[in-house]
Gaussian input, Z-matrix of N, CA and C with variables (Angstrom, degrees):
# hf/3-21g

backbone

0 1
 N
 C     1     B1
 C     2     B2     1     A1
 N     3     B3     2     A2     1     D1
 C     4     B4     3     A3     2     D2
 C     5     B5     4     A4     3     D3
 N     6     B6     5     A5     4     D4
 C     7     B7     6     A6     5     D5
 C     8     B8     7     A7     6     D6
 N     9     B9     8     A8     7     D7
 C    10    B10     9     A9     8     D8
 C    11    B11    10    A10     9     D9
 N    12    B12    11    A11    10    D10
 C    13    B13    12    A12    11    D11
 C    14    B14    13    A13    12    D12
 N    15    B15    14    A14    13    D13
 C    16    B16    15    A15    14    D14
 C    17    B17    16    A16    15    D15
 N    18    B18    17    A17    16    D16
 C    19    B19    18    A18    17    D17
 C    20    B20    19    A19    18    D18
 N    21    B21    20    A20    19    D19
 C    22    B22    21    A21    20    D20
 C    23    B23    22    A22    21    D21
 N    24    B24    23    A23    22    D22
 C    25    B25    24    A24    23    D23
 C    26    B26    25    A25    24    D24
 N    27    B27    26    A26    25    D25
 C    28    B28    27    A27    26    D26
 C    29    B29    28    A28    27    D27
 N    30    B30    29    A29    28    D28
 C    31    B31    30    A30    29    D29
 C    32    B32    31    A31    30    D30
 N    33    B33    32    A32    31    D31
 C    34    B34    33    A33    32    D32
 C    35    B35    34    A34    33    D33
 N    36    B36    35    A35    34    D34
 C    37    B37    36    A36    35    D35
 C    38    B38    37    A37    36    D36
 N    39    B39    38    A38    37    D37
 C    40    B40    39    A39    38    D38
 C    41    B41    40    A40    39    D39
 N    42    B42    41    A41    40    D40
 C    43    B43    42    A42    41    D41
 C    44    B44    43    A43    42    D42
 N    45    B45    44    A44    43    D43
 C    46    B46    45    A45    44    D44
 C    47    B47    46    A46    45    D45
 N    48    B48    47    A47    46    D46
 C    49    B49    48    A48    47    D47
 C    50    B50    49    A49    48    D48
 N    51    B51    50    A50    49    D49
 C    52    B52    51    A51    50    D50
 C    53    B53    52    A52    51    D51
 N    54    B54    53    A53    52    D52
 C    55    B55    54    A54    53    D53
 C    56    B56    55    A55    54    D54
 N    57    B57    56    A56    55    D55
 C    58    B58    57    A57    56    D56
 C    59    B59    58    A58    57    D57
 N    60    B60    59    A59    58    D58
 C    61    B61    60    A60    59    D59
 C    62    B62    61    A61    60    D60
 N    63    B63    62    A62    61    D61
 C    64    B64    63    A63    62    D62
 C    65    B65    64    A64    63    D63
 N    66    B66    65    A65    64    D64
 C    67    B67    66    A66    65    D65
 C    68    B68    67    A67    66    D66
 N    69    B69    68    A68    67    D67
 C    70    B70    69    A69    68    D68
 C    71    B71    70    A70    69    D69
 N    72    B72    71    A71    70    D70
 C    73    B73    72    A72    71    D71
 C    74    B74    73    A73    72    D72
 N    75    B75    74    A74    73    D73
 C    76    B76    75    A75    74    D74
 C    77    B77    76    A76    75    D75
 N    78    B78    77    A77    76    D76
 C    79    B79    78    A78    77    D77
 C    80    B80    79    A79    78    D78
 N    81    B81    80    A80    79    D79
 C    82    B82    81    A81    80    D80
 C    83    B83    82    A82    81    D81
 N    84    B84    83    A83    82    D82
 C    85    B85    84    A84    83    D83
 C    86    B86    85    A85    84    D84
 N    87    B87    86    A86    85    D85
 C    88    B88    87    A87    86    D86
 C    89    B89    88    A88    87    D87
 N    90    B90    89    A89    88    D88
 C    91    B91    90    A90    89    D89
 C    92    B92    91    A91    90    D90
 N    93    B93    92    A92    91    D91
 C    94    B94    93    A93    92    D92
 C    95    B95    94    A94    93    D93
 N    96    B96    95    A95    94    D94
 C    97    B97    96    A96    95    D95
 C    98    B98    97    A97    96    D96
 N    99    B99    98    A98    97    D97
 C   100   B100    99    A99    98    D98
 C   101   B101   100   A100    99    D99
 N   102   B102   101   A101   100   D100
 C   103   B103   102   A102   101   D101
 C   104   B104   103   A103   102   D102
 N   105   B105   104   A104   103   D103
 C   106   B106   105   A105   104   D104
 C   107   B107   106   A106   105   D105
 N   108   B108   107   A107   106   D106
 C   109   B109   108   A108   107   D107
 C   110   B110   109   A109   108   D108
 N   111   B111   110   A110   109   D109
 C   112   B112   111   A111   110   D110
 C   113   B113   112   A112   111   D111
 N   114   B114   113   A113   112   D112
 C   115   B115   114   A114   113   D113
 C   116   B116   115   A115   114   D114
 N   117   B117   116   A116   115   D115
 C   118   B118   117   A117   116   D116
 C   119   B119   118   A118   117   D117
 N   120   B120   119   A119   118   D118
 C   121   B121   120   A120   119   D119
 C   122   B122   121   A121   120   D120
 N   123   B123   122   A122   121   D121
 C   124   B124   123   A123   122   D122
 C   125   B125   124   A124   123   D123
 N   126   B126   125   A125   124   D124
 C   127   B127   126   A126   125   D125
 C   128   B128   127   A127   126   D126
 N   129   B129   128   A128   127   D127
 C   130   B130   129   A129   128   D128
 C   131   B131   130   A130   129   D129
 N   132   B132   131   A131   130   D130
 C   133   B133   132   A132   131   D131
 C   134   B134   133   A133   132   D132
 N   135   B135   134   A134   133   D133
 C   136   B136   135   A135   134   D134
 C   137   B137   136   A136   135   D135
 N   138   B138   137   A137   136   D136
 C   139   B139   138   A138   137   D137
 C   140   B140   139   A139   138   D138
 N   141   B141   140   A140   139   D139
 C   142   B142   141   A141   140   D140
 C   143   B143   142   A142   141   D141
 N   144   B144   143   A143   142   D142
 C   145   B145   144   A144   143   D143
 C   146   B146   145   A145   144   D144
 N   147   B147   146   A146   145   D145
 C   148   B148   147   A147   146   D146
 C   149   B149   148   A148   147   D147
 N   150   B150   149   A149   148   D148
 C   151   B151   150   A150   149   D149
 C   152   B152   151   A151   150   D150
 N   153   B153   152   A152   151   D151
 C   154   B154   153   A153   152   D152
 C   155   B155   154   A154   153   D153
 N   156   B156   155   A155   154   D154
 C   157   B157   156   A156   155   D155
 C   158   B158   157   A157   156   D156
 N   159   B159   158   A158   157   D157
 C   160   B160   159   A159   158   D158
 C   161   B161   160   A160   159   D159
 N   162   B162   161   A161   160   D160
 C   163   B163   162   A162   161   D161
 C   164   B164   163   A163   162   D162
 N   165   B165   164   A164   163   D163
 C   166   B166   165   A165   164   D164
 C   167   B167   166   A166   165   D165
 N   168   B168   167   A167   166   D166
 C   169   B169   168   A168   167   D167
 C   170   B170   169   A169   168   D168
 N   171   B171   170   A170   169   D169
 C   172   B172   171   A171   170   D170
 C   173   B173   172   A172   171   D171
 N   174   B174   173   A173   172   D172
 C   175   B175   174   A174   173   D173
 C   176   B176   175   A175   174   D174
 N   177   B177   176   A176   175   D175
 C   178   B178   177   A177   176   D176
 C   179   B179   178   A178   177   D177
 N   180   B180   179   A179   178   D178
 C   181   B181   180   A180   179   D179
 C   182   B182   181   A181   180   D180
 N   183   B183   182   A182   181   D181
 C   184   B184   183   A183   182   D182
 C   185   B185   184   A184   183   D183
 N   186   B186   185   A185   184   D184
 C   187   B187   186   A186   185   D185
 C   188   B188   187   A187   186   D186
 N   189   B189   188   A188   187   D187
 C   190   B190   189   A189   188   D188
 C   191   B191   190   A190   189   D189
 N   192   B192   191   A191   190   D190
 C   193   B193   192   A192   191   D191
 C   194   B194   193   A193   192   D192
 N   195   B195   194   A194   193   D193
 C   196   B196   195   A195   194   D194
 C   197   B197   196   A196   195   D195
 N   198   B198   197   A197   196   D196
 C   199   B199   198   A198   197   D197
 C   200   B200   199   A199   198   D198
 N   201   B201   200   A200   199   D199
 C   202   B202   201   A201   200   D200
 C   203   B203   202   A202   201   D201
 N   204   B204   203   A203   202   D202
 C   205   B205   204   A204   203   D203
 C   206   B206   205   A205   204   D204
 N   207   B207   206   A206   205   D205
 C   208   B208   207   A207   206   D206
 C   209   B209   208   A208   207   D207

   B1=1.4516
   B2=1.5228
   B3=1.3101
   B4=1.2027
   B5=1.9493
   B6=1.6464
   B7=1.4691
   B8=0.8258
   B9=1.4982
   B10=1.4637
   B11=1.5306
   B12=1.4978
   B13=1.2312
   B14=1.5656
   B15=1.5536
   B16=1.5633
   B17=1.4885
   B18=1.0013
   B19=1.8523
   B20=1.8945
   B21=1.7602
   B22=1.4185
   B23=1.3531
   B24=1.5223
   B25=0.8749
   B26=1.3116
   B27=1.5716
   B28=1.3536
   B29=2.0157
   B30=1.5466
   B31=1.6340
   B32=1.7318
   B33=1.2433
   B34=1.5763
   B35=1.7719
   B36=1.1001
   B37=1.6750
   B38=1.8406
   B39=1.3264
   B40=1.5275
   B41=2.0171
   B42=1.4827
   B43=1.0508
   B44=1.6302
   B45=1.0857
   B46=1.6239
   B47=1.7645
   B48=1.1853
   B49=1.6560
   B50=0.9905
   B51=1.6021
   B52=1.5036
   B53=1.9529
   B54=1.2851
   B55=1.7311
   B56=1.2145
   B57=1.8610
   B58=1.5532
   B59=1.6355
   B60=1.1685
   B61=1.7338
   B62=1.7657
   B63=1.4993
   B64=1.6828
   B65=1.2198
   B66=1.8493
   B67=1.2672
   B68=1.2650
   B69=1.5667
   B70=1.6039
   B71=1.6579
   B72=1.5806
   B73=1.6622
   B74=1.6866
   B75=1.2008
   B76=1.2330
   B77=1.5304
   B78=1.1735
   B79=1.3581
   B80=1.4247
   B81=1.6462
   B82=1.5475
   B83=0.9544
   B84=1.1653
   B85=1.3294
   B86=0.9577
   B87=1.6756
   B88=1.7561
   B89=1.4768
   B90=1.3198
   B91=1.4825
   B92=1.3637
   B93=1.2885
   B94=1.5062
   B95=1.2518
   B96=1.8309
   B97=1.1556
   B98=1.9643
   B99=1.4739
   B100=1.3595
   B101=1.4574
   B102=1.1065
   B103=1.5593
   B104=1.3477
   B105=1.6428
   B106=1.2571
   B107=1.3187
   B108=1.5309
   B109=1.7394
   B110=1.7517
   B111=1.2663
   B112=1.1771
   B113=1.8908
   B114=1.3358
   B115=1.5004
   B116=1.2587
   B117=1.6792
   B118=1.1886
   B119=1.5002
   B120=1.3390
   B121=1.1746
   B122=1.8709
   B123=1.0567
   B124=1.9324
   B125=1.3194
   B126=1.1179
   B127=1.8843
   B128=1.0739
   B129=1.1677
   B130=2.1848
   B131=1.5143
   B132=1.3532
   B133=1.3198
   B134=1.2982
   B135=1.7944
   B136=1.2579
   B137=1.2054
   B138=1.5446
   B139=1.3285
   B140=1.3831
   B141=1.0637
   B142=1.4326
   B143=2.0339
   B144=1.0967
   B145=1.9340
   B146=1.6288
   B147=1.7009
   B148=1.2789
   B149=1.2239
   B150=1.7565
   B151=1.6474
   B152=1.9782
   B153=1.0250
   B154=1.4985
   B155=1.9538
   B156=1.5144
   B157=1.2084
   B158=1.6104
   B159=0.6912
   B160=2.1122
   B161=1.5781
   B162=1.2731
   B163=1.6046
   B164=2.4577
   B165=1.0128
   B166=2.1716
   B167=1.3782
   B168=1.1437
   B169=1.6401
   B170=1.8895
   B171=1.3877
   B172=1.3551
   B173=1.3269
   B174=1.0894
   B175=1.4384
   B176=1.1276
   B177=1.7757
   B178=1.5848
   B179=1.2207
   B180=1.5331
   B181=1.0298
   B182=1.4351
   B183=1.4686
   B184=1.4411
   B185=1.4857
   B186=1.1579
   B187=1.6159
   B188=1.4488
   B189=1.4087
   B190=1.3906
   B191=1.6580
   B192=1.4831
   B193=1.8280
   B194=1.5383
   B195=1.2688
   B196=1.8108
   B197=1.2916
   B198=1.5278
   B199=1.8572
   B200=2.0713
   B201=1.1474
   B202=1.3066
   B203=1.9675
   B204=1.5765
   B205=1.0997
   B206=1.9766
   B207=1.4582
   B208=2.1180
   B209=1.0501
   A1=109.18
   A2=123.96
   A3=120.15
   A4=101.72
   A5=107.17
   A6=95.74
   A7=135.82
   A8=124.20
   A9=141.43
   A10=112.20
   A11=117.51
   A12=113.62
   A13=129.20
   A14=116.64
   A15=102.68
   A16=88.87
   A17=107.86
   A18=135.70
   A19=97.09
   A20=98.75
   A21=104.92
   A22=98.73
   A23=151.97
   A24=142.35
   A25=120.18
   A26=112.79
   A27=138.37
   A28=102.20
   A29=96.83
   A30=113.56
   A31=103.94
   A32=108.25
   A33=116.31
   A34=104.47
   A35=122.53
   A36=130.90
   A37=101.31
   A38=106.66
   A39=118.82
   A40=100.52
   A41=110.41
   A42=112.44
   A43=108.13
   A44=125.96
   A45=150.48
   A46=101.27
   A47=108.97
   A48=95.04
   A49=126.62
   A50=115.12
   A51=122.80
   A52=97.20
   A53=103.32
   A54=89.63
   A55=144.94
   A56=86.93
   A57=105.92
   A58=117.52
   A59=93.67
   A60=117.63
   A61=82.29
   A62=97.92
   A63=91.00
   A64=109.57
   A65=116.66
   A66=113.01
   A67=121.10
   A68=104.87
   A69=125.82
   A70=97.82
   A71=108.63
   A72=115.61
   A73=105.94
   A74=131.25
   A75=135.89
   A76=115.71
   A77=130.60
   A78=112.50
   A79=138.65
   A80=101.64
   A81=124.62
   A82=114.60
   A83=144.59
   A84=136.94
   A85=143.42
   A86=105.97
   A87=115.28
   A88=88.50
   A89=132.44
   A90=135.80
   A91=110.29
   A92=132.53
   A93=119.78
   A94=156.17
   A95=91.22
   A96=109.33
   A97=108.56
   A98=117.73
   A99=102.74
   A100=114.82
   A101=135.61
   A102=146.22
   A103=112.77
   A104=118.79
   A105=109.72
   A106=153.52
   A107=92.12
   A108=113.77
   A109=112.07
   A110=119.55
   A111=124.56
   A112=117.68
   A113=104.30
   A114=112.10
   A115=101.06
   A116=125.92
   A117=149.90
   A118=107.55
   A119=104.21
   A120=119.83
   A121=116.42
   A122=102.74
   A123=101.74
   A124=97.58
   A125=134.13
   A126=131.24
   A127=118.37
   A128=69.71
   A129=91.12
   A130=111.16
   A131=114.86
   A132=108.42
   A133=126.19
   A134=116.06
   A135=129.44
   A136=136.46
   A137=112.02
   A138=134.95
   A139=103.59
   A140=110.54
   A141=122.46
   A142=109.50
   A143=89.89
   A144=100.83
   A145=94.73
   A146=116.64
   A147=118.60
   A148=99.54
   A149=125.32
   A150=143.71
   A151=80.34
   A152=119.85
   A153=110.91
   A154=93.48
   A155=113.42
   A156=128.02
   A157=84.19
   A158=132.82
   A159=134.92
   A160=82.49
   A161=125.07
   A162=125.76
   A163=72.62
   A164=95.92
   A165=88.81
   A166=99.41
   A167=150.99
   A168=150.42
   A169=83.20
   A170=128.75
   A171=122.07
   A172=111.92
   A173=134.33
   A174=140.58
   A175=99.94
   A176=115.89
   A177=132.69
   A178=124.93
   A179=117.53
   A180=131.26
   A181=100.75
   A182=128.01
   A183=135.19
   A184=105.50
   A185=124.79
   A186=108.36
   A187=104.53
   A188=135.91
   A189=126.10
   A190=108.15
   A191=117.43
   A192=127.13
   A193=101.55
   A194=116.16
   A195=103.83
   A196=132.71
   A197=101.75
   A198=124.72
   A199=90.74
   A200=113.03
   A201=115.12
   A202=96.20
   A203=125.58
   A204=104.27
   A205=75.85
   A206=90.67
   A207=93.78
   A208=125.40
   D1=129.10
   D2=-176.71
   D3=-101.96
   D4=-179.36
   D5=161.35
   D6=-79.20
   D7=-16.78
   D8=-176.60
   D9=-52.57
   D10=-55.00
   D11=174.45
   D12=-80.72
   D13=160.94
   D14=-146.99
   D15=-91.55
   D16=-160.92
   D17=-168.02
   D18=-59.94
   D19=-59.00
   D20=-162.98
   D21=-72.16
   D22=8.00
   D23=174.98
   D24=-99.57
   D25=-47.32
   D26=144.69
   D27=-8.34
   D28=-75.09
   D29=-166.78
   D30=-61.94
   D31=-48.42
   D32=-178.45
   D33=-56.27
   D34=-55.70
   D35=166.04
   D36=-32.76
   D37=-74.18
   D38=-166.65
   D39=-51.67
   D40=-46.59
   D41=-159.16
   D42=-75.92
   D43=-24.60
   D44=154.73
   D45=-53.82
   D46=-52.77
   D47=-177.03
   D48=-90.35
   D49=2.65
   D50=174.74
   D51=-105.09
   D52=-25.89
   D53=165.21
   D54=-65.34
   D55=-16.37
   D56=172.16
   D57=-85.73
   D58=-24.72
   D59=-165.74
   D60=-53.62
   D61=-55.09
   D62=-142.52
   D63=-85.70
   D64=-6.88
   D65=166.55
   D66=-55.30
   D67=-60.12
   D68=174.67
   D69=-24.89
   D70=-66.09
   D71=-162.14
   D72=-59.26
   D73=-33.84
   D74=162.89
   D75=-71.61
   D76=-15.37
   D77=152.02
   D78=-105.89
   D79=4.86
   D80=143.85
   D81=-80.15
   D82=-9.07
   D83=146.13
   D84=-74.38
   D85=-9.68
   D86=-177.37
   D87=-100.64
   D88=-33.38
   D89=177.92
   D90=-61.86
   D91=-46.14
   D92=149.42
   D93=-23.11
   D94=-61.08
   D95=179.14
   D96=-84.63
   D97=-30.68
   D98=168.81
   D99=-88.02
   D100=25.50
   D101=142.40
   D102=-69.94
   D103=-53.27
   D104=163.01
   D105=-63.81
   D106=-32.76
   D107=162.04
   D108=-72.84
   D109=-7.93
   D110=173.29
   D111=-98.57
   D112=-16.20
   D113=177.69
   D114=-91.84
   D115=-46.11
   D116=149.74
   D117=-4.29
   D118=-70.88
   D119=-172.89
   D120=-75.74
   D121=-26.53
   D122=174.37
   D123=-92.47
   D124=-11.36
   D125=153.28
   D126=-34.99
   D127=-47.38
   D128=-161.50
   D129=-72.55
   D130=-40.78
   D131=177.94
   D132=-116.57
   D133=27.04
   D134=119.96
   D135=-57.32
   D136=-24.25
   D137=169.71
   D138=-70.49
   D139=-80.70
   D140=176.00
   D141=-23.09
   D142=-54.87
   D143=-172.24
   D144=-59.79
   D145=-74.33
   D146=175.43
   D147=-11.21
   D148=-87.05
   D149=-129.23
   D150=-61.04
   D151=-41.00
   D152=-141.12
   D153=-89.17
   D154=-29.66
   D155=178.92
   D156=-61.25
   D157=-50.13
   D158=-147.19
   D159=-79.34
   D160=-47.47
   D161=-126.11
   D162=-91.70
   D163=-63.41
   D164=-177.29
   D165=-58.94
   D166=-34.75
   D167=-162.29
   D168=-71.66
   D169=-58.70
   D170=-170.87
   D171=-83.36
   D172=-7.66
   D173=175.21
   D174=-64.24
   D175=-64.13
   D176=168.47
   D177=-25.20
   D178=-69.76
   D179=-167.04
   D180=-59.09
   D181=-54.86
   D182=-179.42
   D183=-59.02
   D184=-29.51
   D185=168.62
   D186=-82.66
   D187=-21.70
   D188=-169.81
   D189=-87.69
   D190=-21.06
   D191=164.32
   D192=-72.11
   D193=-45.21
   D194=-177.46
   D195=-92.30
   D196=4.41
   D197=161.20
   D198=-80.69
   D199=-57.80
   D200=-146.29
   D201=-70.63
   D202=-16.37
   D203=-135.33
   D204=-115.17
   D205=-16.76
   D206=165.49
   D207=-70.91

């Protein structure tokens, strides 16, 4: 800010760089939050893979006890 310009210009400057401020912060914030709903989401169907990896690993085993126990 120099002296040349008056008071209301001064405020208009500040009020411009805090409008930007908070845009920026609102679109780091949507970048956050769909990072999380996106990790969120490959959780889930690592989960999903796991449950189904677990779910044939015991299928197996129960056919390999009722081969072994005939």
């Amino acid at each position: 800010m120099s002296k040349n310009e008056s008071v209301e210009e001064q405020l208009n400057n500040i009020l411009e760089r805090y409008h930007l401020l908070y845009w920026k912060q609102l679109g780091l914030q949507e970048l956050i939050k769909n990072a999380v709903r996106e990790k969120e989401h490959w959780e889930a169907i690592d989960n999903i893979r796991m449950t189904n990896d677990m779910t044939r690993i015991i299928e197996i085993a129960e056919t390999l006890t009722e081969t072994e126990v005939a």
